[in-house]
PyMOL Python script that loads the backbone (N, CA, C, O; Angstrom):
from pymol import cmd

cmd.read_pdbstr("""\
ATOM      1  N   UNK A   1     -46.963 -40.477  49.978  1.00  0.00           N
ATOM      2  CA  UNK A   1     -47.848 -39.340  50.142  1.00  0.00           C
ATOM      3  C   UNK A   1     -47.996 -38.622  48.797  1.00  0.00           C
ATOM      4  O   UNK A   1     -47.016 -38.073  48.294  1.00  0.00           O
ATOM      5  N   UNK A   2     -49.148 -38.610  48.227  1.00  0.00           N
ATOM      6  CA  UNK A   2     -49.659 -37.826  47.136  1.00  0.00           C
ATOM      7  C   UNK A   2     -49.244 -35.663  47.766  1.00  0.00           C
ATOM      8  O   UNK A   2     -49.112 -35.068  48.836  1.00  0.00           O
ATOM      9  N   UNK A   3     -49.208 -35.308  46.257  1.00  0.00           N
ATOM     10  CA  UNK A   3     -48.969 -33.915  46.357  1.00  0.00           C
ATOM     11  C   UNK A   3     -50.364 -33.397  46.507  1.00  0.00           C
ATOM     12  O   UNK A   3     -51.263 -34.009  45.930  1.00  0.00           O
ATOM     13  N   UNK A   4     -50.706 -32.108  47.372  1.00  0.00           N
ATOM     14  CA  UNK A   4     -51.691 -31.680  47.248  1.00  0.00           C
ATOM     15  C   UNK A   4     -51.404 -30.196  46.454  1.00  0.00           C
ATOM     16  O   UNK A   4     -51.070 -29.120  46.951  1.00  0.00           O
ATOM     17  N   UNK A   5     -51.643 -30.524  45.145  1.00  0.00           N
ATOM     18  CA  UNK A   5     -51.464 -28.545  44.444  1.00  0.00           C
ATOM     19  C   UNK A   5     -52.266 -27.608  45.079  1.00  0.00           C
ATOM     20  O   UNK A   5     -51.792 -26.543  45.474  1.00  0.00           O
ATOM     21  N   UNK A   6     -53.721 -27.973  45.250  1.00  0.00           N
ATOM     22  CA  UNK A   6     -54.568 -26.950  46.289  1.00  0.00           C
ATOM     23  C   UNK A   6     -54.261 -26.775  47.116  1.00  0.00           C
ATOM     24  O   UNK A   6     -55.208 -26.793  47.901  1.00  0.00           O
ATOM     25  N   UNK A   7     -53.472 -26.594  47.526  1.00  0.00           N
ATOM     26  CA  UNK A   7     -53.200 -26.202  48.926  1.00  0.00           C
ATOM     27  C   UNK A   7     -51.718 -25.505  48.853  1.00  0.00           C
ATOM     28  O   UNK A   7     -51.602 -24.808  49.860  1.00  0.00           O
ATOM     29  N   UNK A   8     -50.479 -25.429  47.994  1.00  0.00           N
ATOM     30  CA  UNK A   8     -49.350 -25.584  47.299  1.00  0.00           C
ATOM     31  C   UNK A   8     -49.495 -24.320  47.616  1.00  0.00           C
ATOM     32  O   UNK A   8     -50.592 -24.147  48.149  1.00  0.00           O
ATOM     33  N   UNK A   9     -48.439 -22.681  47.460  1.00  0.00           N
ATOM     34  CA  UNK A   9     -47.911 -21.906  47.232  1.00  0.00           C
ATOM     35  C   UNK A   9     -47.467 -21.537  45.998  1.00  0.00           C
ATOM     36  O   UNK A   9     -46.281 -21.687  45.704  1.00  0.00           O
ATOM     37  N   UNK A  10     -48.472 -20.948  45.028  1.00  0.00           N
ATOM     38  CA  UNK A  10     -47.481 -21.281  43.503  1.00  0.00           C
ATOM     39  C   UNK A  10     -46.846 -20.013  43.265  1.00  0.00           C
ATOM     40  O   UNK A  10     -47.531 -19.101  43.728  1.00  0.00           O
ATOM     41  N   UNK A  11     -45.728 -19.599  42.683  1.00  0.00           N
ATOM     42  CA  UNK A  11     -44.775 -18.535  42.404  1.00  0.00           C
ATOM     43  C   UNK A  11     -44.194 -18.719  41.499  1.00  0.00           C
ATOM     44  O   UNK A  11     -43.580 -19.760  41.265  1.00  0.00           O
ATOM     45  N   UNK A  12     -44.283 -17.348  40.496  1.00  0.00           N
ATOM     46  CA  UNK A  12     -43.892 -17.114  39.753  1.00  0.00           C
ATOM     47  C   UNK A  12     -42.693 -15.907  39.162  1.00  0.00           C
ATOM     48  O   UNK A  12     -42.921 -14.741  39.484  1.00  0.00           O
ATOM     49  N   UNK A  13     -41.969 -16.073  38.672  1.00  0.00           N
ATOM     50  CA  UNK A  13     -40.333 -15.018  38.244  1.00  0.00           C
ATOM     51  C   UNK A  13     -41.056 -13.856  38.226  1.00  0.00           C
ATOM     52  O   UNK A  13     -42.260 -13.797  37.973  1.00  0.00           O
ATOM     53  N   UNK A  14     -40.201 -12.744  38.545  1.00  0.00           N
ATOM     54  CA  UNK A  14     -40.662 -11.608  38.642  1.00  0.00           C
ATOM     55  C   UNK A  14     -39.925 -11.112  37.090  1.00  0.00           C
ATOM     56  O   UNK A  14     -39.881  -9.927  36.759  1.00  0.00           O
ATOM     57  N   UNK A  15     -39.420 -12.143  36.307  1.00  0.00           N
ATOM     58  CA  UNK A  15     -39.281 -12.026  34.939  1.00  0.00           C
ATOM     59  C   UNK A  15     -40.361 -12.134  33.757  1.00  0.00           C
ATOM     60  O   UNK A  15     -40.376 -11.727  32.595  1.00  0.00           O
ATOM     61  N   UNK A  16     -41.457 -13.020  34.731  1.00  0.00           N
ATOM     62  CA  UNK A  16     -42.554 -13.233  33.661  1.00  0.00           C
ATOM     63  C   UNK A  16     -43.899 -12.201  33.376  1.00  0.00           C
ATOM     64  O   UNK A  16     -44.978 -12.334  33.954  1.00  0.00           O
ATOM     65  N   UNK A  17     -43.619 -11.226  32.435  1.00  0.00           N
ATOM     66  CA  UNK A  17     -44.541  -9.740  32.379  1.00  0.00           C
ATOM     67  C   UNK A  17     -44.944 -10.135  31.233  1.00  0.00           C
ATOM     68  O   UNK A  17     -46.136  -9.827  31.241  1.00  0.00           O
ATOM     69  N   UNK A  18     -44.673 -10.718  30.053  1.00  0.00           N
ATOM     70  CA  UNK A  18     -45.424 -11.038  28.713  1.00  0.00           C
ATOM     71  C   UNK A  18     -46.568 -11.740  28.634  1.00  0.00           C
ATOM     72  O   UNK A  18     -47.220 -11.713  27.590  1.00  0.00           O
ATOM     73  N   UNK A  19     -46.925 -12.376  29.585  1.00  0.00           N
ATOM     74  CA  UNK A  19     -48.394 -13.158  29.328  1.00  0.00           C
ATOM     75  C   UNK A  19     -48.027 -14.519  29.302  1.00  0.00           C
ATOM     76  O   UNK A  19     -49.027 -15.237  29.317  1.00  0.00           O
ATOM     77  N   UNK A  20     -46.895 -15.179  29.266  1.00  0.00           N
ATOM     78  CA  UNK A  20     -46.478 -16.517  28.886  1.00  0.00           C
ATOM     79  C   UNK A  20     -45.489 -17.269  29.802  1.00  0.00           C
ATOM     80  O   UNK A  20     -44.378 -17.704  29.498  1.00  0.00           O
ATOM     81  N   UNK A  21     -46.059 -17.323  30.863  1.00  0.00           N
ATOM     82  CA  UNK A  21     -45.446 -17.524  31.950  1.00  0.00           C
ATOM     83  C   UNK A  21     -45.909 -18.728  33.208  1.00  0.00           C
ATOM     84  O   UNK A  21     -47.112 -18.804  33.462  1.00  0.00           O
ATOM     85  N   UNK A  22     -44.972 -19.611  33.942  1.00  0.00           N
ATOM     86  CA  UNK A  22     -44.871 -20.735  34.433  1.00  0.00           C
ATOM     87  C   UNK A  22     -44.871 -20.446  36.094  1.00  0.00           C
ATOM     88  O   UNK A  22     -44.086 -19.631  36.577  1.00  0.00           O
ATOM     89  N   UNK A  23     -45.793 -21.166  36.884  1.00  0.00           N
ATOM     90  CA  UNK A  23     -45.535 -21.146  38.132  1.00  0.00           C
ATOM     91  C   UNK A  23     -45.111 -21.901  38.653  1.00  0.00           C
ATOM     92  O   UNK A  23     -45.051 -22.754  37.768  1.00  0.00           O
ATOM     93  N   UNK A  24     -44.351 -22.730  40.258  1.00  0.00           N
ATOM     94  CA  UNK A  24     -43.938 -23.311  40.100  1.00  0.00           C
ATOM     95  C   UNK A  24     -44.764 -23.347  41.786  1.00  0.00           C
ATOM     96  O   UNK A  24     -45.434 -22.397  42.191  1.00  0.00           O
ATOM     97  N   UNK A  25     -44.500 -24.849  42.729  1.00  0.00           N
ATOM     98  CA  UNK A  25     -44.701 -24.817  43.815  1.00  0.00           C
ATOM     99  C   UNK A  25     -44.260 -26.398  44.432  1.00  0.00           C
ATOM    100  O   UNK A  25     -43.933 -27.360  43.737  1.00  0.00           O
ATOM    101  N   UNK A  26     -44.330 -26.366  45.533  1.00  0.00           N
ATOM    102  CA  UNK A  26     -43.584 -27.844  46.272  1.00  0.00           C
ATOM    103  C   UNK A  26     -44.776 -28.195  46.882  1.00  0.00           C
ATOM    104  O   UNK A  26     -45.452 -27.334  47.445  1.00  0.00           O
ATOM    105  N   UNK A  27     -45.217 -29.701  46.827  1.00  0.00           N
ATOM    106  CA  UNK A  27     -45.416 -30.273  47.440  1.00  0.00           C
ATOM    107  C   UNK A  27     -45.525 -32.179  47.690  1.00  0.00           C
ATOM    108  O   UNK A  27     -45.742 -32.997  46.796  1.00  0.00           O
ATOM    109  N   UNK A  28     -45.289 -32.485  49.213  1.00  0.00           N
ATOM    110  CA  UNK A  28     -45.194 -33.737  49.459  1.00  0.00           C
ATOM    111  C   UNK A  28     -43.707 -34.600  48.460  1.00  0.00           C
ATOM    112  O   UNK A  28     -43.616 -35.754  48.043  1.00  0.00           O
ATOM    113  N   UNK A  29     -42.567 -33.216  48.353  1.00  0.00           N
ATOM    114  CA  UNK A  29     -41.317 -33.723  48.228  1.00  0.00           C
ATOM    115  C   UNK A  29     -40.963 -33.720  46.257  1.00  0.00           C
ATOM    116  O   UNK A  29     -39.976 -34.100  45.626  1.00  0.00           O
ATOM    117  N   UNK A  30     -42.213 -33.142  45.834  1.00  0.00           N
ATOM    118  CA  UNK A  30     -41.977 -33.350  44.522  1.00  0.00           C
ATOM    119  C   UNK A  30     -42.665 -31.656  44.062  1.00  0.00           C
ATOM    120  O   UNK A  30     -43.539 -31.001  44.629  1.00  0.00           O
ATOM    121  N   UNK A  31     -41.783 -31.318  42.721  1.00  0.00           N
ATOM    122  CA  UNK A  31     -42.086 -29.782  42.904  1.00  0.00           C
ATOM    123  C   UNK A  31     -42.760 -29.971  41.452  1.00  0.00           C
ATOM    124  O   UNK A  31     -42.386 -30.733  40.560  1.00  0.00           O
ATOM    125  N   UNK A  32     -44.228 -28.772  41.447  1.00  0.00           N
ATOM    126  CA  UNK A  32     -44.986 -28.620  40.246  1.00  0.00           C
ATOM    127  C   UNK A  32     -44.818 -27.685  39.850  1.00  0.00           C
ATOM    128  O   UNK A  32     -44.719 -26.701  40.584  1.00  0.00           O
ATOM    129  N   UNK A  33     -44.711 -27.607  38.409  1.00  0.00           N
ATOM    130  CA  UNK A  33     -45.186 -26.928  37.348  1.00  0.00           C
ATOM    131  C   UNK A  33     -45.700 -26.601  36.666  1.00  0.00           C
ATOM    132  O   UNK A  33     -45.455 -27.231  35.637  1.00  0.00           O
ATOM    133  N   UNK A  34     -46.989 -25.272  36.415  1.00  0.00           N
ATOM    134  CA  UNK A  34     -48.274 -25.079  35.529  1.00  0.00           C
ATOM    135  C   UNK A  34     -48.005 -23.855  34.882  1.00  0.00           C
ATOM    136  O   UNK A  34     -47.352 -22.889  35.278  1.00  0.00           O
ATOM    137  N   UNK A  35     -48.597 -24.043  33.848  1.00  0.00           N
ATOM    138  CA  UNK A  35     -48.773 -22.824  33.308  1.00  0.00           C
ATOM    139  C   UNK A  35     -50.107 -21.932  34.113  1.00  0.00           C
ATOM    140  O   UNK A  35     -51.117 -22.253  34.739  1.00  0.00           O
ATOM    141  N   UNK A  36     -49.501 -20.746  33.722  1.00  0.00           N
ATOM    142  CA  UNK A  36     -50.154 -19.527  34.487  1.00  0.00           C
ATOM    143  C   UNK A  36     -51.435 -19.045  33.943  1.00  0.00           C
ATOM    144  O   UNK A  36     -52.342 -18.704  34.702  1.00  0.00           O
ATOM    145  N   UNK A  37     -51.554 -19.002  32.620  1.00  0.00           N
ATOM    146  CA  UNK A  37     -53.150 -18.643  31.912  1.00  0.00           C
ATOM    147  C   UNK A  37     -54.207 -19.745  32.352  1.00  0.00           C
ATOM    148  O   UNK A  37     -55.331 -19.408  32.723  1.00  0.00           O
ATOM    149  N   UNK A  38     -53.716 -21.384  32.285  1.00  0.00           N
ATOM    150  CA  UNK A  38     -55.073 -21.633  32.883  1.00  0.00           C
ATOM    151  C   UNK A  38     -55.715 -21.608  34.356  1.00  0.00           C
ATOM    152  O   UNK A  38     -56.609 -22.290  34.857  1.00  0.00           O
ATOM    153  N   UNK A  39     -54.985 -20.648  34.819  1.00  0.00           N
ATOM    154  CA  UNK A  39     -55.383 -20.589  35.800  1.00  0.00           C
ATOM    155  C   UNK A  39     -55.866 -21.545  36.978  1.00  0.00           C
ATOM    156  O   UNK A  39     -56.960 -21.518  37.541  1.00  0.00           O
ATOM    157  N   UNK A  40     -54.979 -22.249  37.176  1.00  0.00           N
ATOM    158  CA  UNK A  40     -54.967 -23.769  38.288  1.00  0.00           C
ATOM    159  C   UNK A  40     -56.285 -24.621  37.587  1.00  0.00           C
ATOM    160  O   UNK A  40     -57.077 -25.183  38.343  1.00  0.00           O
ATOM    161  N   UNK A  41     -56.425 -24.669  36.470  1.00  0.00           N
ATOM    162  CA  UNK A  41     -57.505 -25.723  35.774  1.00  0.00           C
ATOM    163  C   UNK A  41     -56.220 -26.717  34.985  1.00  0.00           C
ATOM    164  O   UNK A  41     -56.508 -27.895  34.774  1.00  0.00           O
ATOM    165  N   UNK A  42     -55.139 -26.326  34.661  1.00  0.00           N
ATOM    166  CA  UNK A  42     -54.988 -27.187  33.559  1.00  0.00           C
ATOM    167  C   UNK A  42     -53.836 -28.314  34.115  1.00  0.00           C
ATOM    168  O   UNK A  42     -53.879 -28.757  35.263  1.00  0.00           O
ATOM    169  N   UNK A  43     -52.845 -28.691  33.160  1.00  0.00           N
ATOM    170  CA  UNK A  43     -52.287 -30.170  33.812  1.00  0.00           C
ATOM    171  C   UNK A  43     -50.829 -29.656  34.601  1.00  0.00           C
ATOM    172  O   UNK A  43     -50.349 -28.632  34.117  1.00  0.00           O
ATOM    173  N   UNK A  44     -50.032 -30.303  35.840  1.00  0.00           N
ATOM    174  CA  UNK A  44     -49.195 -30.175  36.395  1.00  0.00           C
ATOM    175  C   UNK A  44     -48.267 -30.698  35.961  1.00  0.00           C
ATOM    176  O   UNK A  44     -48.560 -31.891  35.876  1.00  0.00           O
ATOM    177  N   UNK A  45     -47.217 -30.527  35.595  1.00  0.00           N
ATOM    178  CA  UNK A  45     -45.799 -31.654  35.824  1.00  0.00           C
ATOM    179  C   UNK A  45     -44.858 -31.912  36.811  1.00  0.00           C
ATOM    180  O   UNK A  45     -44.144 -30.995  37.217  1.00  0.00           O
ATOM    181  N   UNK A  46     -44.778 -32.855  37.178  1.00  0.00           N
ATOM    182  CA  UNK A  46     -44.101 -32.928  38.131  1.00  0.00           C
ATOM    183  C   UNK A  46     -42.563 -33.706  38.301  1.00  0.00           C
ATOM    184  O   UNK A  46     -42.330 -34.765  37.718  1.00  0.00           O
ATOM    185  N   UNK A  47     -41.651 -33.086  39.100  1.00  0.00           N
ATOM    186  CA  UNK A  47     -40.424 -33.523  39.095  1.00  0.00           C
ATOM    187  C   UNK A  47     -39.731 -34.207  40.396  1.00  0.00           C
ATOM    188  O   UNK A  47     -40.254 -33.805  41.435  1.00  0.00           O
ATOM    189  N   UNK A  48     -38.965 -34.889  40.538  1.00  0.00           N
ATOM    190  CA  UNK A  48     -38.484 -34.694  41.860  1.00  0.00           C
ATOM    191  C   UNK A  48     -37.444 -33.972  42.343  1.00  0.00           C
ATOM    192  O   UNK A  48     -36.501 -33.792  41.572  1.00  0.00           O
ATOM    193  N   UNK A  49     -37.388 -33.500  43.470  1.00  0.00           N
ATOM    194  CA  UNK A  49     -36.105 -32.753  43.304  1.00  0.00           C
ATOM    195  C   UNK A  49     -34.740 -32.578  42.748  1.00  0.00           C
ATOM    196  O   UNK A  49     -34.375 -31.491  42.298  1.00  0.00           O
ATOM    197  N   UNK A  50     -33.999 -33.600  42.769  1.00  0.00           N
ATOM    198  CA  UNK A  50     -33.145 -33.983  42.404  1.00  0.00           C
ATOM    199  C   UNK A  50     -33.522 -33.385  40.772  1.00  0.00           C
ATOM    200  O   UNK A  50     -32.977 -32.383  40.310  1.00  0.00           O
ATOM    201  N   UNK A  51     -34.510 -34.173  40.056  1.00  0.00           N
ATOM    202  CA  UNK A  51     -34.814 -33.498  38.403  1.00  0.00           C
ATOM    203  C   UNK A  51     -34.775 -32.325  38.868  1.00  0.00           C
ATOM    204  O   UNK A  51     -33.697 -31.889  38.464  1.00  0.00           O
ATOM    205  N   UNK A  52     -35.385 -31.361  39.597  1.00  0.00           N
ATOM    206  CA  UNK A  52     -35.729 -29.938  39.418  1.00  0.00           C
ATOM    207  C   UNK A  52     -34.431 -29.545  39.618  1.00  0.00           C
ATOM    208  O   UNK A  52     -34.074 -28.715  38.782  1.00  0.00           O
ATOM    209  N   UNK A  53     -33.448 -29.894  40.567  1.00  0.00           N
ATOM    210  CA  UNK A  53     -32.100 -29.441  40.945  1.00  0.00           C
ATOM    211  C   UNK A  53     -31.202 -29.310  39.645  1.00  0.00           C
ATOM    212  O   UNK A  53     -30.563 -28.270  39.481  1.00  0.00           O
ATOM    213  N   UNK A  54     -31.118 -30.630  38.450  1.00  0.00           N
ATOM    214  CA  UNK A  54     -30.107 -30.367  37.266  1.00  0.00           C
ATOM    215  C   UNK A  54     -30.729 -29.479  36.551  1.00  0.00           C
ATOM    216  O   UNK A  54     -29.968 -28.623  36.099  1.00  0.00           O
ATOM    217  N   UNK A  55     -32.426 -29.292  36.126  1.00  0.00           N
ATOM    218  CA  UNK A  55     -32.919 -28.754  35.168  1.00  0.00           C
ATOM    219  C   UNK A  55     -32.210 -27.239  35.944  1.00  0.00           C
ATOM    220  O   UNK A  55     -31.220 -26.752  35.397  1.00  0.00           O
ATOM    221  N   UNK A  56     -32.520 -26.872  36.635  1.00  0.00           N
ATOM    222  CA  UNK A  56     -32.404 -25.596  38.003  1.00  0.00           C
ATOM    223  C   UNK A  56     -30.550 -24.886  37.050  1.00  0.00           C
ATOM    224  O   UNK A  56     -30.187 -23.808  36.580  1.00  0.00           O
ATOM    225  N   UNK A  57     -30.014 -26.068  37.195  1.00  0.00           N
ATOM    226  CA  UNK A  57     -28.134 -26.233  37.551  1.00  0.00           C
ATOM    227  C   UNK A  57     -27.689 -25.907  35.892  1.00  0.00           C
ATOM    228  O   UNK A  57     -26.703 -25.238  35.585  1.00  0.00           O
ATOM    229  N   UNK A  58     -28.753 -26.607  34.802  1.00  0.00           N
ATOM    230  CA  UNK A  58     -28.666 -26.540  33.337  1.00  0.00           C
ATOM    231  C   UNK A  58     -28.538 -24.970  32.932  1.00  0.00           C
ATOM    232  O   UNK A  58     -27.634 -24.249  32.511  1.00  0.00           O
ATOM    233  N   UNK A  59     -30.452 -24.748  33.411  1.00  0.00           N
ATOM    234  CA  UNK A  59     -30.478 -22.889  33.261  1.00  0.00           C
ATOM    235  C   UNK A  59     -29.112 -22.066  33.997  1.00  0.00           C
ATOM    236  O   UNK A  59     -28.447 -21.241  33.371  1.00  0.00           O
ATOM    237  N   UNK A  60     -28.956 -22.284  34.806  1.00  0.00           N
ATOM    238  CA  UNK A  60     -27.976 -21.770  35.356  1.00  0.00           C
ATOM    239  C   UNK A  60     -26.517 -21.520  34.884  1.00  0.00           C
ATOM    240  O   UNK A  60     -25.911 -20.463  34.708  1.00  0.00           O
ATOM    241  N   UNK A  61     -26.202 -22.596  34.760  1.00  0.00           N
ATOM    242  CA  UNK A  61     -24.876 -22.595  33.193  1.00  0.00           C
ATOM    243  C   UNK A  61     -25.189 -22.480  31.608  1.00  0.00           C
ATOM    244  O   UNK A  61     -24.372 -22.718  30.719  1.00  0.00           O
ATOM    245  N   UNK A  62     -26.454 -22.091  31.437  1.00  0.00           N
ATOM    246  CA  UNK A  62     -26.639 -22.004  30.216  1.00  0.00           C
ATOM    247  C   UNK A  62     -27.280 -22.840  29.130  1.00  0.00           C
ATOM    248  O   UNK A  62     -27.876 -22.494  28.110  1.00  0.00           O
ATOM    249  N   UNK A  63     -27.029 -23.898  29.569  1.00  0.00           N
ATOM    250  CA  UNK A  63     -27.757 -24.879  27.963  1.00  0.00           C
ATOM    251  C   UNK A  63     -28.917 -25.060  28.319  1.00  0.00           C
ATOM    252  O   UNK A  63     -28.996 -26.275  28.505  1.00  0.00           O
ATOM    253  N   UNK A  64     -30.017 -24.535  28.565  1.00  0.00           N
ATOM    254  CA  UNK A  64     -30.949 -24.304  27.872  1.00  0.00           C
ATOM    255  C   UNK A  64     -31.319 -22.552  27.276  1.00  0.00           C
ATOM    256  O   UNK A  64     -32.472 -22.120  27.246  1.00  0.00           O
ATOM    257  N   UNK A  65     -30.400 -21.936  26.952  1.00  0.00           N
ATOM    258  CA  UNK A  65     -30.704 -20.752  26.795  1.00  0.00           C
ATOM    259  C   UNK A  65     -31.503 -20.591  24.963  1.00  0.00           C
ATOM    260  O   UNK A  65     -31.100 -21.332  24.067  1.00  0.00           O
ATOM    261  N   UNK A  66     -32.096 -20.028  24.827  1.00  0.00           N
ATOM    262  CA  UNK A  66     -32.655 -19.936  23.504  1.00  0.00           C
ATOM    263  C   UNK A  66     -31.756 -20.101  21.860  1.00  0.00           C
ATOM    264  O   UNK A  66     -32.065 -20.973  21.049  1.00  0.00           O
ATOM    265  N   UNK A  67     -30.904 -19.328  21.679  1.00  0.00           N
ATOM    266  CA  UNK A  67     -30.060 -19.767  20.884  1.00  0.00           C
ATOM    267  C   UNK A  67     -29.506 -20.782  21.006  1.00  0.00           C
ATOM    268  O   UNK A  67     -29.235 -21.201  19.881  1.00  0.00           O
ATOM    269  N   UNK A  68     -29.102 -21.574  21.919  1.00  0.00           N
ATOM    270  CA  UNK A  68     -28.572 -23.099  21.726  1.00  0.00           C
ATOM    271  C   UNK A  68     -29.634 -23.773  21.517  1.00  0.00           C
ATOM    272  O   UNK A  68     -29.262 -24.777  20.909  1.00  0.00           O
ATOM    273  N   UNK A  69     -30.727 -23.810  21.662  1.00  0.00           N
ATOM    274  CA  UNK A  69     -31.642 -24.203  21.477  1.00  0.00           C
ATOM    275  C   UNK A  69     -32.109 -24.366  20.009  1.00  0.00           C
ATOM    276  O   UNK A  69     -32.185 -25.490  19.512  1.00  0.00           O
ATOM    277  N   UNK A  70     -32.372 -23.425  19.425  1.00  0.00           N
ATOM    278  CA  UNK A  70     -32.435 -23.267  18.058  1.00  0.00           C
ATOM    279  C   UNK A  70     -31.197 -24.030  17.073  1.00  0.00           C
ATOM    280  O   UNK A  70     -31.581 -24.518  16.010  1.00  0.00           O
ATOM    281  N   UNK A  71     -30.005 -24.109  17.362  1.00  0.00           N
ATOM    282  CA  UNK A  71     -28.781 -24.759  16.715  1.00  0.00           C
ATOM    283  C   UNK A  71     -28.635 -26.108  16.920  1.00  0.00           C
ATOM    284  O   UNK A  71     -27.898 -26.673  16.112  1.00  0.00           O
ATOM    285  N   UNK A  72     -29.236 -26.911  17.950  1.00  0.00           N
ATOM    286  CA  UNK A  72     -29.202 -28.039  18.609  1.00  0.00           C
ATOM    287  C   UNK A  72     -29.992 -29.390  17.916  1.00  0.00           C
ATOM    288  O   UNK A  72     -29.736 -30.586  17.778  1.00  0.00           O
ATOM    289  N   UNK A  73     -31.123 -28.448  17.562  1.00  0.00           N
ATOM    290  CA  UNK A  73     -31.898 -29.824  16.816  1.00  0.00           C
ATOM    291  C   UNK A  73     -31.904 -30.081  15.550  1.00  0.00           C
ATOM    292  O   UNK A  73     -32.483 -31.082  15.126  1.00  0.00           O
TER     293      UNK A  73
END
""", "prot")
cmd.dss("prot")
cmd.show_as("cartoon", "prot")
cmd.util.cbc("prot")
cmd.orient("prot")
């Protein structure tokens, strides 16, 4: 079963107030990700859960936080 984004629920952090900010939404078992300025025109990425669960588990303990980020590459 293909995802339908039109139809999707997209939500976004009640952290994102700067203008530069990611929505996110589930569907047909695989969860998307768009950016928020183009306004449901531009491209999705998609993960499966399991991906969304470590990326989810990463932020959560930290390594992707901005300063490691910067020291890393």
């Amino acid at each position: 079963m293909e995802p339908d984004w039109s139809a999707a629920v997209w939500r976004k952090s009640v952290h994102s107030d700067t203008g530069a900010c990611v929505e996110v939404a589930q569907s047909a078992g695989l969860i998307g990700v768009r950016d928020t300025k183009a306004n449901g025109r531009g491209p999705i990425l998609e993960f499966t859960e399991a991906e969304w669960r470590a990326f989810v588990g990463g932020v959560v303990d930290g390594e992707f936080d901005y300063d490691a980020l910067k020291t890393s590459g």
